[in-house]
Structure formats: C-alpha cells, structure tokens
C-alpha positions as CSV (number, residue, x, y, z in Angstrom):
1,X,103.0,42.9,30.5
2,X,105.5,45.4,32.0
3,X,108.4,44.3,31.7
4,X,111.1,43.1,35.0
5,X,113.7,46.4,36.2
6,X,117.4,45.3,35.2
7,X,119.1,43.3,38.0
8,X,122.4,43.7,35.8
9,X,124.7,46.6,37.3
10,X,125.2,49.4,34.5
11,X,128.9,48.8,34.9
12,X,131.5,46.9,36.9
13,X,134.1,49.0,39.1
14,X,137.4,49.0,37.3
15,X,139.7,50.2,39.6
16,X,140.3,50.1,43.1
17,X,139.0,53.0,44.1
18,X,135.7,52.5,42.3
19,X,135.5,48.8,43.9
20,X,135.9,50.4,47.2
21,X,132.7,52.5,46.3
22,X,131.1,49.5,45.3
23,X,131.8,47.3,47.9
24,X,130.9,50.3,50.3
25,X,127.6,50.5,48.4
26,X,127.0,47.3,49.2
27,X,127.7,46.4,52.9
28,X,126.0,49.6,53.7
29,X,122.8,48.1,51.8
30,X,124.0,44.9,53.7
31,X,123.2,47.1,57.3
32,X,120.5,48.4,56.6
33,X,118.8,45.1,55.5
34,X,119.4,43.8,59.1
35,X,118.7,46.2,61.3
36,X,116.1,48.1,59.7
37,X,114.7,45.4,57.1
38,X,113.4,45.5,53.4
39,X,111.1,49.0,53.3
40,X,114.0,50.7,54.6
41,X,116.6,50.3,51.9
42,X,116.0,52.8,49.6
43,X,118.8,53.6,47.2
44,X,118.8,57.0,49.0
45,X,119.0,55.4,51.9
46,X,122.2,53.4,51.0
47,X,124.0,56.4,49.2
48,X,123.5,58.2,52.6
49,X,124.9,55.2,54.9
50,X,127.8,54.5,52.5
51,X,128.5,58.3,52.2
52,X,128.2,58.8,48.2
53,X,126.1,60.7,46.4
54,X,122.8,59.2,44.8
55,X,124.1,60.1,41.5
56,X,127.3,58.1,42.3
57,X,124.8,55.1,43.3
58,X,123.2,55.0,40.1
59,X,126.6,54.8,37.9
60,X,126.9,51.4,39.0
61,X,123.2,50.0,40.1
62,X,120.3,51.2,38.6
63,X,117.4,50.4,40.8
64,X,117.4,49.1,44.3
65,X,116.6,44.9,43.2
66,X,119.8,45.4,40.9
67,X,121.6,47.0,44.6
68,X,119.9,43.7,46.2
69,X,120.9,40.9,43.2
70,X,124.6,42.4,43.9
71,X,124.8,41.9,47.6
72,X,123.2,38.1,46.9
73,X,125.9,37.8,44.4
74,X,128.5,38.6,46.9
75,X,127.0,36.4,49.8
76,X,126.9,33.4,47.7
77,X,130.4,33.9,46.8
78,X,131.4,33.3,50.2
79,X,129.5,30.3,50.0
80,X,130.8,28.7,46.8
81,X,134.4,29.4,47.7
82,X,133.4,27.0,50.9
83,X,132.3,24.3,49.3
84,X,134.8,24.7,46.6
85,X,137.8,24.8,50.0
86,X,135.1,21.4,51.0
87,X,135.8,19.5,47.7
88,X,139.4,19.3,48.5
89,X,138.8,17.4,51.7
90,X,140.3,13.6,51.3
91,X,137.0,11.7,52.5
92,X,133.0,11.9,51.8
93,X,132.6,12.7,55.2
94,X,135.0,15.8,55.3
95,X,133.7,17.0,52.0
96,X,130.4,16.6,53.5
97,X,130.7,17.7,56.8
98,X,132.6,20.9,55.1
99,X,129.1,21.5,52.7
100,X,127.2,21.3,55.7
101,X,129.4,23.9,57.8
102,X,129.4,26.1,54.7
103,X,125.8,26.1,54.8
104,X,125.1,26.5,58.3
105,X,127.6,29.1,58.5
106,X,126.3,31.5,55.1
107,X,122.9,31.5,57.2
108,X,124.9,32.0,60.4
109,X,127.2,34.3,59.4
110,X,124.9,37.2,59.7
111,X,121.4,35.6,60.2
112,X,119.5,39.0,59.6
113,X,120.8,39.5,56.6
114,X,120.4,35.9,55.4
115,X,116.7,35.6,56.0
116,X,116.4,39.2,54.2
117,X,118.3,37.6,51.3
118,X,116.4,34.1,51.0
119,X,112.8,36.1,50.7
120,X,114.3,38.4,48.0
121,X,116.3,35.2,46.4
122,X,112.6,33.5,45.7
123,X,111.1,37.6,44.7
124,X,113.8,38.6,42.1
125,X,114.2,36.8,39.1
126,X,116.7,35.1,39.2
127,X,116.6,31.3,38.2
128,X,119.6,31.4,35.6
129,X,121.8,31.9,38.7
130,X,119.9,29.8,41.0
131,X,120.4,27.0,38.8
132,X,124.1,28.0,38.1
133,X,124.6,27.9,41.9
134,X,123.0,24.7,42.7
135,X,124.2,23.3,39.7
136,X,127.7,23.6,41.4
137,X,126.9,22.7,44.8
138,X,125.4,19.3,43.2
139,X,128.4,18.6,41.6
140,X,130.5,18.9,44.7
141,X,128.3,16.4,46.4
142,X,128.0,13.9,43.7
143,X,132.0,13.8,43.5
144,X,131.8,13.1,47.1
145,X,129.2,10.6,46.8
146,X,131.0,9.1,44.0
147,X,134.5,8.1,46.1
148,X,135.1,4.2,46.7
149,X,134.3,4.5,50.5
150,X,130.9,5.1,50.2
151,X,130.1,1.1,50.0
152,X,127.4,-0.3,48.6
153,X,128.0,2.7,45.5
154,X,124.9,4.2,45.3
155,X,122.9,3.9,42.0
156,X,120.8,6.7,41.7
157,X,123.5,9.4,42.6
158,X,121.8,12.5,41.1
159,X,118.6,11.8,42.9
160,X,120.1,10.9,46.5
161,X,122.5,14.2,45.8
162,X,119.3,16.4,45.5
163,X,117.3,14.7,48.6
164,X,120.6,15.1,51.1
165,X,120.5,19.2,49.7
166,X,117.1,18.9,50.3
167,X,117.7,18.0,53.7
168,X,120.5,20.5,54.3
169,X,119.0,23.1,52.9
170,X,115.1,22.4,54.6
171,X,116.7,22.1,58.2
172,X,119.1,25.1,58.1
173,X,116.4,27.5,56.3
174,X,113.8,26.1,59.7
175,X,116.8,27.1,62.5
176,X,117.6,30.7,60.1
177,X,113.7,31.3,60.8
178,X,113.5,30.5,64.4
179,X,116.9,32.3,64.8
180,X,118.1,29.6,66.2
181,X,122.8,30.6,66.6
182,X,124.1,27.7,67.7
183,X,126.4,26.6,64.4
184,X,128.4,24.1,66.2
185,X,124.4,22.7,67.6
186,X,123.0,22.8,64.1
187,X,125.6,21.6,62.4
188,X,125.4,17.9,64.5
189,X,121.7,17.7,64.0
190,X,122.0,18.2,60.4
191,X,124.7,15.7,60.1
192,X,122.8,13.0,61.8
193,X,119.8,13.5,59.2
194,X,122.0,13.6,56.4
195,X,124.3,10.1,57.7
196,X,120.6,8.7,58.8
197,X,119.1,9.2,55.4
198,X,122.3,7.7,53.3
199,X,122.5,4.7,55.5
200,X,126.1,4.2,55.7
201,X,128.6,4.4,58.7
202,X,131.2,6.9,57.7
203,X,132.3,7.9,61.3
C-alpha cells in the first residue's frame, strides 16, 4: 500500500519575515482555490501568485495537500476563536446563537473557498484533527446546554449536543452548496431548527 504524502509542513516560520512568506503562501493558495478551483492550484501556481520562488515553497510545505491541510488549519482557527469569544456569552441562547453565527459566517466568509475546503476536509486525512475540532466545539455546547436555564435539564446531554451540531452543521453545508449569502437569512432559519428540536422557549 503506498503510503499517504505528509500533510505536516517541513518547518514552521520563525520569524516575521518568514511568517509573512507563509501566510503569503497561503492566501495566495486561498485565491486561487476560489476563483480558479482545485486542478488549478499547483504548488507552482501558488509560488507564482504569492511571488516566491518554488524552492522557497517547498522549505515550508512539501506537496500541495500539506499547502491545502495549512490553509484548513488556518480557516478553522477563525472558527474556533468564535466559538471560544461564544462561550463567554452569559446565557444558552447567546452562546448558542454565537456557535451558530460562527458557523454560518466560516462558510459565509468566503463561500468559494469554504466549499473547496469541505471536499478536501473529507479527501485528506485528517481525522486526528477533525476529532480535535469537534471535540471542542461539543464541549462549548454541552457547557451551554449544561446552565440552570435550560429547564427541564436535559439527560442525555452528549447525544442532544451532537444532534443540534448535526443540525447546524447539515443546514449551513445545504445553503454553502446552493450559494445561498444571506448570513443574517440563514442564521434565523437555523436558529428556529435548533430551538424547535430542543423544545424549550429561550427567547
């Protein structure tokens, strides 16, 4: 069995210069992705756009899925420091009306890009990090569904945590694919399902 390309970078920019090439390297694989799609971004490609030499490329990523696992690394980070500014909210409902606008606004942010990233999430292999990111995600909403106002408490916590992501996630992936824009639009809609299915009044 041949054996998966690296999706580690060969080393991490360590000063700020060389995170400026990085971080060039990137959002010019970022560009490319949305306006000319997947076949497109070659790691020559990229070097050319972000106006560095292949060689210099290749110092710090050393195929084009290890370029790709990088730039979802640095999307998500955007997401997680949402949901971590969510999880500071005072109430369930503003912890999870701040999930949900996190959501709806990493798929929103740059929509072309996003659906790009969600097919090569499910191609690379990457399921230690999946799980380390939903892992954390959970755990914001089961602190949330945890609080005193959410009355009855709810018994199975874990499980209704996963079926609300479920939700989230299912009808925000659906609107990405149709291109559907309208945050403020979504948002509502997916509020609704998610109040609908946990049966409580928190408005």
């Amino acid at each position: 069995m041949a054996k998966s390309p690296s999706l580690s970078p060969r080393k991490q920019p360590g000063q700020k210069r060389s995170a400026h090439t990085v971080e060039s390297i990137l959002e010019a694989a970022a560009r490319i992705l949305e306006s000319q799609g997947l076949v497109a971004c070659t790691t020559n490609a990229v070097a050319q756009k972000a106006g560095v030499s292949i060689g210099s490329l290749y110092q710090y990523f050393p195929n084009r899925d290890a370029l790709t696992a990088a730039l979802i690394e640095r999307e998500t980070a955007q997401l997680l420091h949402d949901v971590e500014q969510a999880s500071q909210r005072d109430t369930a409902l503003q912890r999870i009306t701040g999930m949900v606008q996190a959501a709806v606004a990493h798929q929103l942010r740059r929509p072309d890009l996003a659906r790009v990233i969600d097919f090569e999430e499910r191609r690379l292999p990457m399921d230690e990090r999946h799980q380390r990111v939903a892992m954390l995600i959970q755990s914001v909403l089961v602190e949330a569904l945890s609080l005193p106002e959410m009355q009855p408490p709810i018994s199975d916590i874990d499980t209704v945590a996963d079926d609300v992501l479920a939700i989230v996630r299912g009808m925000i992936d659906a609107a990405g694919e149709r291109g559907e824009l309208d945050a403020q639009s979504l948002e509502r809609r997916v509020m609704r399902a998610v109040l609908g299915y946990l049966q409580r009044d928190l408005l």
